[in-house]
Every structure is written in C-alpha cells, then in structure tokens.
VEXDO-713462 format. One record per residue (C-alpha): x, y, z; residue in one letter. Coordinates in steps of 0.001 Angstrom, whole numbers, plus 524288, in hexadecimal, padded with zeros to 5 digits. Each point is the difference from the previous one (the first is absolute). Layout:
px:py:pz:res
X:Y:Z:A
...
//
This chain:
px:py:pz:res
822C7:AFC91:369C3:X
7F371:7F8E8:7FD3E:X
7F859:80A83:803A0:X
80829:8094D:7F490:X
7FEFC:7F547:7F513:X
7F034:7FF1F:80450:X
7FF65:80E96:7FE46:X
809C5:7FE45:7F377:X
7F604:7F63B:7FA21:X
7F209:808B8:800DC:X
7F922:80609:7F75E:X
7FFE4:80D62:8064F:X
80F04:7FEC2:801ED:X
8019E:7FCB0:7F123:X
7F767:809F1:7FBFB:X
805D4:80C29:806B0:X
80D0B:7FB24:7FAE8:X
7F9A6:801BF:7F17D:X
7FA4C:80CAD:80347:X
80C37:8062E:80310:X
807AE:7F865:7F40D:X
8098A:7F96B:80B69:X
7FB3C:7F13C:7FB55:X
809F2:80133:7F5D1:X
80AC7:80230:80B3E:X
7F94E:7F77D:80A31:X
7FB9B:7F426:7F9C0:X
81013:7FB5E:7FBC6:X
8034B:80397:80DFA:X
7F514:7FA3E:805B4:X
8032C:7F2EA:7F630:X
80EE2:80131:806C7:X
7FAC0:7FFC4:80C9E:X
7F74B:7F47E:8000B:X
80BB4:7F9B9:7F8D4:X
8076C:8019D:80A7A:X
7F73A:7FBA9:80C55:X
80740:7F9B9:80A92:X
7FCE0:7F0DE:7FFAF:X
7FF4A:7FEB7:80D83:X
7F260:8080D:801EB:X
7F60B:7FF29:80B01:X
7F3DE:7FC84:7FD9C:X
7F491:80243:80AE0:X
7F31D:7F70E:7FC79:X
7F76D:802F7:80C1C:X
809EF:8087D:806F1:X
8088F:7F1F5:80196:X
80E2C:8073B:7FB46:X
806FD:7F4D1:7F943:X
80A58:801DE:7F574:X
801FE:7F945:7F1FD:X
80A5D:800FC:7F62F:X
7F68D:80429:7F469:X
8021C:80699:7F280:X
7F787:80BC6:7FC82:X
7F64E:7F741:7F7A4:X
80088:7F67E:80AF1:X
7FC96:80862:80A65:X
7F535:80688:7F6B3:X
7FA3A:7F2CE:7FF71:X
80086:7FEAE:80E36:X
7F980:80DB6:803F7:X
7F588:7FC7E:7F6A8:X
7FD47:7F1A1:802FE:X
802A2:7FFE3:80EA0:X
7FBF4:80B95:803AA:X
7F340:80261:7F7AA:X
7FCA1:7F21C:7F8CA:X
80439:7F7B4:80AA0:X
7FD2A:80980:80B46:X
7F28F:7F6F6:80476:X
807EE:7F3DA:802C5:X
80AD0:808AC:80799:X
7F396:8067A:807DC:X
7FA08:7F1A5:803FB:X
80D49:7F94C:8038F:X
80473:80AD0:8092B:X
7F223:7FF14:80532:X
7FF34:7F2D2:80194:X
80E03:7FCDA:8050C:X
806A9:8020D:80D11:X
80E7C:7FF29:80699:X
80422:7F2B4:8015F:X
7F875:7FA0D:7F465:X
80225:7F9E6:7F27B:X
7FD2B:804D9:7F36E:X
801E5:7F692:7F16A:X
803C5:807F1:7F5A7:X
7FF13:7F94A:7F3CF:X
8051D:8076C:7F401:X
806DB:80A22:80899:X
80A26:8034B:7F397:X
80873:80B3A:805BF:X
7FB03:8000D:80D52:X
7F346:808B2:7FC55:X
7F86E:7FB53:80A57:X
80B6C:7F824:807B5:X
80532:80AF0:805EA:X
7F2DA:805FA:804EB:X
7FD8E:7F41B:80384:X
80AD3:7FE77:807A1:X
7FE6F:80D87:80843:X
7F1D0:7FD70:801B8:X
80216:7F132:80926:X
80B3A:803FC:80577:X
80EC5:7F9A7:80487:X
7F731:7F5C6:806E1:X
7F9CA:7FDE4:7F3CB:X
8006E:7F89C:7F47E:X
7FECB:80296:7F06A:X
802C9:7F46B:7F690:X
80282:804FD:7F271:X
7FF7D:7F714:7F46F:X
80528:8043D:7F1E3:X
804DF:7F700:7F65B:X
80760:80A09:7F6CF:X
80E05:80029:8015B:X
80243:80F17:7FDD6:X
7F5F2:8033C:807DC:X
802F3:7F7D6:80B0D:X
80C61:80412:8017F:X
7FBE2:80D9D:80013:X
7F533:7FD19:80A3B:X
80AE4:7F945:807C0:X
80819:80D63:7FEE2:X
7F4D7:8099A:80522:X
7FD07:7F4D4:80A74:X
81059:80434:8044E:X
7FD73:80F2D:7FD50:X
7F575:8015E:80926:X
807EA:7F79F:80A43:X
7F395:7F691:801D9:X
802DC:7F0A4:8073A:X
7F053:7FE12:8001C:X
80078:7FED1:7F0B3:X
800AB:7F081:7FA0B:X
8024D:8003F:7F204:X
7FEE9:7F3EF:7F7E5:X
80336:7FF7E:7F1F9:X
7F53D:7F767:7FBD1:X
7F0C8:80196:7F9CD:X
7F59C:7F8E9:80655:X
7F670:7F6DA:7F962:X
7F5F5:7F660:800BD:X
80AB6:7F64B:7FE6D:X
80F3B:7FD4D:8039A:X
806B6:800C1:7F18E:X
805FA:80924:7F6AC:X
7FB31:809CE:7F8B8:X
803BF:80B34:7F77F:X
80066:80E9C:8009B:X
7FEBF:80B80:7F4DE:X
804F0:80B63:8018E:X
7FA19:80A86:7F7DD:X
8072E:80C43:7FF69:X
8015E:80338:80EDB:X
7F2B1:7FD00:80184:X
7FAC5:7F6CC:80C2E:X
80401:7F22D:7FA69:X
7F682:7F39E:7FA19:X
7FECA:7F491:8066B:X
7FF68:7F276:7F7A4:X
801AC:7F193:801BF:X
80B7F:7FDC4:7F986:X
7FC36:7F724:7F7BB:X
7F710:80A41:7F7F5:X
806FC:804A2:7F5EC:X
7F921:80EEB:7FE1C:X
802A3:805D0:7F332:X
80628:80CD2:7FE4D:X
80705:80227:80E72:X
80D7B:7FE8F:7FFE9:X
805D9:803E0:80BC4:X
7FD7D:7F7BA:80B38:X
80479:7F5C0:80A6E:X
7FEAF:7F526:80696:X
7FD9D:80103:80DBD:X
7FA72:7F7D0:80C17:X
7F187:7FCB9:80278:X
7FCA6:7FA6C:80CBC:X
7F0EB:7FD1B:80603:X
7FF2F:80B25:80985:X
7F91D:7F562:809B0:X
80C10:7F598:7FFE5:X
80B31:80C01:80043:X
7F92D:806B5:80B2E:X
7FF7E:7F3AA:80888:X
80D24:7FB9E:7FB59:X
8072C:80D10:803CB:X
7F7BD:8003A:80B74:X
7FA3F:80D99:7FD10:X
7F63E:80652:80839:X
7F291:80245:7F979:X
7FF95:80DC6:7FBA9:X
7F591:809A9:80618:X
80047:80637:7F3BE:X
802BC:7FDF5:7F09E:X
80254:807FA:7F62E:X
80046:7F853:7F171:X
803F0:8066E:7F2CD:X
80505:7F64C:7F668:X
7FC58:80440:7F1D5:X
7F624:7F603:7FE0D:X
80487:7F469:80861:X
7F6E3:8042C:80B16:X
7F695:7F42C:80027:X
80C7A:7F64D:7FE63:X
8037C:8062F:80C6F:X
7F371:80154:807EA:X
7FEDD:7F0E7:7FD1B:X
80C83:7FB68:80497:X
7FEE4:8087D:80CA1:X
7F24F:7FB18:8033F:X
80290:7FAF3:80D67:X
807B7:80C11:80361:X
7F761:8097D:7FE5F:X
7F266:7F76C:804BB:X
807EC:802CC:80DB0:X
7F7B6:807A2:80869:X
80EEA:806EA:803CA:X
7FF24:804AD:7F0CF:X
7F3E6:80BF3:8008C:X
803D4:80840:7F434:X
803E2:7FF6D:7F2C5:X
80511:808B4:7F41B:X
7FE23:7FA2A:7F203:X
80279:806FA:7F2D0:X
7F95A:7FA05:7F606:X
8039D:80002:7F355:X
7F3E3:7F927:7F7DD:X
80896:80151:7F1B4:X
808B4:7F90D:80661:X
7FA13:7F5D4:80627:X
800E9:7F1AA:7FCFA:X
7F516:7FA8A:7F6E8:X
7F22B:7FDE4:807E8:X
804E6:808B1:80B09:X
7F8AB:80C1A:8026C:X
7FF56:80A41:80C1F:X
7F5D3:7FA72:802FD:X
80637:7F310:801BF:X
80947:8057F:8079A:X
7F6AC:80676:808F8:X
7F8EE:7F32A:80248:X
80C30:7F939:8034A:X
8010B:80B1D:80A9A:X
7F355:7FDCD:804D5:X
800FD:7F1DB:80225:X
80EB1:8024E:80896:X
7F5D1:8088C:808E8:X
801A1:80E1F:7FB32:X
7F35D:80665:7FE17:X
80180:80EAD:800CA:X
803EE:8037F:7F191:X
80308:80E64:7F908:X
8019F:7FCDB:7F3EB:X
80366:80BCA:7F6E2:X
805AC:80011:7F02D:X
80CC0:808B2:80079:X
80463:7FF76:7F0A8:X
7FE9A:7F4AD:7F9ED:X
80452:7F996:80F64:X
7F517:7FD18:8092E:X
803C9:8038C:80FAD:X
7F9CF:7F480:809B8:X
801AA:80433:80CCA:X
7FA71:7F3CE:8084F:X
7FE2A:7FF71:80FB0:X
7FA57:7F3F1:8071A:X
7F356:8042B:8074C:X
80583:7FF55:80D09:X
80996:80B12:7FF50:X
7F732:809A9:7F727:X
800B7:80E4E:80689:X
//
C-alpha cells in the first residue's frame, strides 16, 4: 500500500494520468482512497516493522520526517545501540522514534519515553500496546533544568511549545499545564538506568533539558546523542552553539552538525566509541 500511494504521489505517475485525460477520474478516487486508509498502518523506519494508528496527513508527516528529515538520527542510534541497552527518548510524541527504539535494544532492553502532552501521550501509550512491547517506559512528564510546572502550546497539530508557566505568551491559546521535573533528580529518584543513547526533540526546550540532565549524560555509560535544534525557538541568549558547548563539556566531542530547515541536526558521540 505504501509503495502504490508513493507511485500515486510522483510526478511521472501524475503526469501520464494528464496525458491520457484519466486525472479527472483518478484524482476523486484517489482523494477516496487516502480518505479511507486503515488507521492501523505499518510503518518500517530501517526495516524495524512497527505499527501506528495514523491518519493520512499523519502518516504523510511521518514518511517525510522519519524517514527522510529525521533519517540521520535513526542511522546513528541503530548504530550506536545494542540488545540489552537503554535508550532516553525525550519528545517521543506518537512513538516516532519509541518504537524503533524499542526493536533496536531489544526485550532485555530498555527505552524511557518522556512526553508531557496529554493527547499525545495517550496515543504513544496505545502504539506502545499495538506493537505488544514490555521494554517501553512511558512517563507523562517534560524534563527541565528544574522540578516545577510549566506550560504547553499546542499549535494546530504541530510539535507543542514549551514555557514556564508563569510566562504569559501572547497570541497562543490552546495549551496546558503539565509536569516539569530535573531530568537528574527524576532519573535517580525512579532509579532509571543511564541511557546508552538519547534522542531529544522538544520544540525549543532543548537547552532546559540538556541542563537538568547534566549528570546523566556526563556518564561515560551515555556515548551518543540526538538533538534537534530549533534556534527560533530557543530561549533568549541560547544559541546552537551554546548547546554544542554544553555537549562538549558532558564529554562528547565527535559532532555532525548539519541545518535541516530552519532545525539544525547534532548528532554527538563521546570520543571513545567513535567508529
């Protein structure tokens, strides 16, 4: 089926179809059909099957951010993790990179999710069930640079806004409050094991979150991490290049950093476990 709506979507496919006047007939059938897409499809980023309950636009968003935009983080996770380890997801939203995540370390494995957003959670928590996984923790939280509260904007289905809640942004309207903790504190608290591995997307929050999970991921246990960057985003005097500094003094020193958008992809690995 993805293969079909892949041919469906090209140019050459589209073109033919105008050629031989059949766009007129195809393109309300084809509009029926995408309409009508189970919402239980399978998804396979890095030949890891795993299944999500996605709309069309949804699952649109998901062949084109996973498995293009997003495809260098997938590539230096699976590289970098092995059966029986942890991996932090922070930001994982439906289960994007959860569920990879999940088949990459294995039942004897470990992935701790964090997302804050209600919705979203709940929906991670559902593909978690689909996909029949026990290695997957979810907790419906964000992580900070401090235990507190905060609030989060939701912006027409896009990835959500972080704020302290008491800042009182103009012209965003939908939101909630939801849980902050220190990453440091909740991780010895809940007696988590230090992740081999971290993948962070949080719209912005990123250096709240590097900050609060300092002594995490200075561990020598912790060799790789994923950050999306969003610099429009970020909170005032905080720069890439801030963030990249922070990196280098928690001992990661092998750095590709490349500008996808208006996002910037940091792919970090501590010296010891470069390839």
């Amino acid at each position: 089926m993805n293969f079909l709506r892949r041919m469906a979507d090209s140019r050459i496919a589209r073109g033919v179809a105008m050629r031989l006047h059949l766009d007129v007939i195809l393109r309300p059938a084809y509009r029926w059909w995408t309409n009508s897409l189970p919402r239980v499809v399978k998804v396979r980023p890095l030949g890891l099957s795993c299944k999500m309950r996605l709309d069309p636009r949804e699952l649109r968003d998901y062949e084109l951010d996973v498995e293009h935009e997003e495809r260098d983080f997938l590539d230096a996770l699976n590289a970098h993790l092995h059966p029986g380890e942890t991996a932090l997801d922070v930001g994982a939203h439906l289960g994007e990179f959860t569920l990879p995540l999940a088949k990459m370390v294995g039942d004897r494995g470990h992935v701790l999710a964090f997302e804050p957003e209600v919705g979203a959670c709940r929906r991670l928590e559902d593909h978690v069930k689909l996909n029949g996984l026990t290695n997957v923790h979810v907790f419906r939280k964000a992580l900070g640079e401090e235990d507190g509260a905060g609030r989060i904007f939701l912006e027409g289905g896009a990835c959500p806004t972080i704020v302290p809640l008491a800042d009182d942004t103009v012209g965003r309207s939908v939101s909630e409050n939801i849980e902050v903790a220190r990453g440091d504190t909740f991780f010895a608290r809940e007696r988590l094991p230090v992740p081999h591995a971290a993948k962070i997307d949080v719209e912005g929050f990123e250096y709240a979150v590097l900050r609060g999970l300092c002594g995490t991921l200075a561990n020598p246990i912790c060799r790789l991490i994923c950050v999306e960057i969003h610099p429009e985003l970020l909170a005032p005097g905080v720069s890439a290049g801030t963030i990249t500094d922070l990196l280098q003094s928690l001992g990661f020193s092998q750095f590709r950093t490349e500008p996808r958008g208006t996002e910037v992809h940091v792919v970090a690995v501590k010296p010891a476990h470069t390839s």
